[in-house]
N, C-alpha and C positions, 0 to 999 in steps of 0.2 A: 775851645781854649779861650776867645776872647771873652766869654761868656763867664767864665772863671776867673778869669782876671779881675773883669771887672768887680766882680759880685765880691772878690776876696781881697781887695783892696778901697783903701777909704777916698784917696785920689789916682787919678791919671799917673802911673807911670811912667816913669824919666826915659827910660827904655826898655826894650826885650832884644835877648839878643838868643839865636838859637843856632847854638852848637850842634846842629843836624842838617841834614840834604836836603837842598832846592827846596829850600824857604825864603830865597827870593824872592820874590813874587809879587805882583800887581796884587796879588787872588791875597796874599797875607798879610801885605801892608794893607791894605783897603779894609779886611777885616778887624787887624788891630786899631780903626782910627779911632776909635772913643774908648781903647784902654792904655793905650800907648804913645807916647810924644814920638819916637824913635825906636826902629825897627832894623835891628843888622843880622843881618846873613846873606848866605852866599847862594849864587842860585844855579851851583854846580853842587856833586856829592862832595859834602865835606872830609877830608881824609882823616884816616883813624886817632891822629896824632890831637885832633881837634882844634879847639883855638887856644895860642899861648896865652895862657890868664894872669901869669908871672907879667907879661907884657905889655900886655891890653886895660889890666882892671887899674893901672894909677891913671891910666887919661881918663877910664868912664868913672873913676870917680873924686875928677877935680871939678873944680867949680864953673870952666868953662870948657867943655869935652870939645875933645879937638878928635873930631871925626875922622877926619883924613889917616891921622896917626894910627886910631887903630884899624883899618883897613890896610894902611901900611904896614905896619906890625903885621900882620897874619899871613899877608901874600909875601914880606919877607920873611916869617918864617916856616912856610913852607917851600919857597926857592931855597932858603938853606939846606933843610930835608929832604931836596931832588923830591918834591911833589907837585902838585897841580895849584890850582885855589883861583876863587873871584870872592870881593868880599864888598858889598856896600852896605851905608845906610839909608833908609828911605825915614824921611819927616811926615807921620802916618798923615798928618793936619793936611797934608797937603793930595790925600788922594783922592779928594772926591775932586778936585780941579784936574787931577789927570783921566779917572774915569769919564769925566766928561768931554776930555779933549779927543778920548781915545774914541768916545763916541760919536762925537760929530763927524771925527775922520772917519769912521765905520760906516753911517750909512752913506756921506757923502760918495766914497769909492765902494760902495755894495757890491755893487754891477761886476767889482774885477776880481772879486773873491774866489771868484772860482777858479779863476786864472792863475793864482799865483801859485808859484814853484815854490812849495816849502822847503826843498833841497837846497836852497837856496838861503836861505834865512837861517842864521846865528843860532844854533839850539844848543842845550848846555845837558841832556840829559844822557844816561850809559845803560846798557844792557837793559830790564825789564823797564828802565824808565827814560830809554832814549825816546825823544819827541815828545815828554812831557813839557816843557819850558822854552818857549821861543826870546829870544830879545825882544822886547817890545817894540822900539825904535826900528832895527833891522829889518822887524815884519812890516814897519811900514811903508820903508824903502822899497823892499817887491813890490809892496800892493801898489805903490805911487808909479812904480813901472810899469805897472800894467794896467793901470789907470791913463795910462798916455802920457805921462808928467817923464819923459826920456830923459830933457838935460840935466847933468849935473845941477847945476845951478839951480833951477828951475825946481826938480826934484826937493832941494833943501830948504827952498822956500814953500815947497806945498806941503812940507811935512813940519814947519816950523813949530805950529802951534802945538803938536805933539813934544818936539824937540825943550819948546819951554814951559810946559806941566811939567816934564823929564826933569828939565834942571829945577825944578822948586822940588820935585818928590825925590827926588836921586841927591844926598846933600855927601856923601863923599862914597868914594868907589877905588875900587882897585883890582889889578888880575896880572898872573902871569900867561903871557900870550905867544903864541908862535908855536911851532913844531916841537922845541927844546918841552916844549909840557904840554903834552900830548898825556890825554887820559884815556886810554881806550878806544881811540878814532875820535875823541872832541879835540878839537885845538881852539882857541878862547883868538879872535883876530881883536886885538885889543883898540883896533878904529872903528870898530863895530859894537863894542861892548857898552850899552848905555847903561847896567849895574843891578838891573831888573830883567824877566821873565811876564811870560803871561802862557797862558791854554791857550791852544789853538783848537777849536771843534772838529768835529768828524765830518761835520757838512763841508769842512774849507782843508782838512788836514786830511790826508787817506791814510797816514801812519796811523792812526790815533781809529780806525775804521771799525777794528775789530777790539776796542777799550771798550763796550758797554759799560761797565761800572766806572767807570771814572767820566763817561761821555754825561751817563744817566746822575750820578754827584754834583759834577759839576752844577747842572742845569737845577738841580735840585736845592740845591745846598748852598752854596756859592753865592755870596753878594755879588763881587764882583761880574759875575752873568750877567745881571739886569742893571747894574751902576753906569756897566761899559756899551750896554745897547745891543749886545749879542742878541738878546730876545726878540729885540726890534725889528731884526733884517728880514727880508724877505730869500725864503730860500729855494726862489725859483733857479 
């Protein structure tokens, strides 16, 4: 797709926005960076009703897009429709600073990969594609626990550097949170939501065990695999 864009267009694009499921993603922003300024979607299944485009298309096309609004627009109108929804945009310019943050924190806590409780960790996927999409942030909170980094405090400061590539790549976000929107056993804890996803591997995730094709894509295909240092690690 970014391949397409690119090639079908004469400059960089204002934005993409995709009207389809768990295209949130580290793995999609990172791809769109040299076709796209701005990247929205949601990195839960979008529901059927889609995105209100009556609502949404006069903020993305006034002169200075107010981000926020339309993420607000779509998570309020699917709380009107008693549905679900998470909705951010990512500032694609800014993924290779998250890639790289996300990578130093990778091989720095390598050691406790193995350790971490994905049960534990914010995921936003349902039925054949639950455990495709972790939080980003989220995941790094386990791994910093089991890294040794216990206090609070402590904790938010080891994960900082994470936290602000996050806030330069993440420029507006939105979700409805709590039990009341409940998708299928997802419930979205909205203190945990930083607005993006990522792949977790098979070597650190056992959900994801028996995915060959998506294990075998991933590594294959995927910039994001080698941008974030996944190839790097050792997997003893």
């Amino acid at each position: 797709l970014a391949d397409v864009l690119k090639n079908s267009f004469s400059e960089k694009l204002d934005f993409v926005l995709f009207d389809a499921c768990m295209m949130g993603t580290a793995e999609v922003g990172y791809e769109l960076r040299e076709t796209t300024s701005y990247c929205i979607a949601s990195v839960m299944e979008t529901p059927v009703y889609g995105f209100p485009y009556d609502q949404i298309l006069p903020y993305l096309y006034s002169e200075n897009v107010d981000y926020s609004a339309v993420c607000h627009e779509f998570v309020s109108f699917n709380k009107t429709n008693n549905l679900w929804g998470t909705c951010a945009v990512m500032d694609c310019s800014q993924m290779e600073n998250l890639a790289s943050a996300v990578k130093a924190k990778l091989s720095e806590w390598q050691d406790a990969l193995s350790s971490v409780s994905m049960q534990n960790v914010q995921q936003y996927g349902v039925g054949s594609y639950r455990y495709f999409s972790y939080d980003v942030l989220d995941f790094f909170r386990e791994l910093g626990r089991k890294s040794g980094v216990v206090k609070t405090t402590d904790l938010n400061e080891a994960i900082a550097s994470v936290q602000s590539a996050l806030n330069q790549a993440v420029i507006a976000k939105d979700c409805l949170s709590g039990v009341d929107y409940d998708f299928d056993g997802v419930v979205i804890d909205g203190t945990r939501f930083c607005g993006i996803g990522m792949y977790i591997l098979e070597e650190y995730n056992p959900y994801v065990a028996n995915k060959t094709a998506w294990n075998d894509y991933y590594k294959q295909s995927i910039s994001w695999y080698h941008a974030a240092g996944w190839d790097d690690l050792n997997l003893n």
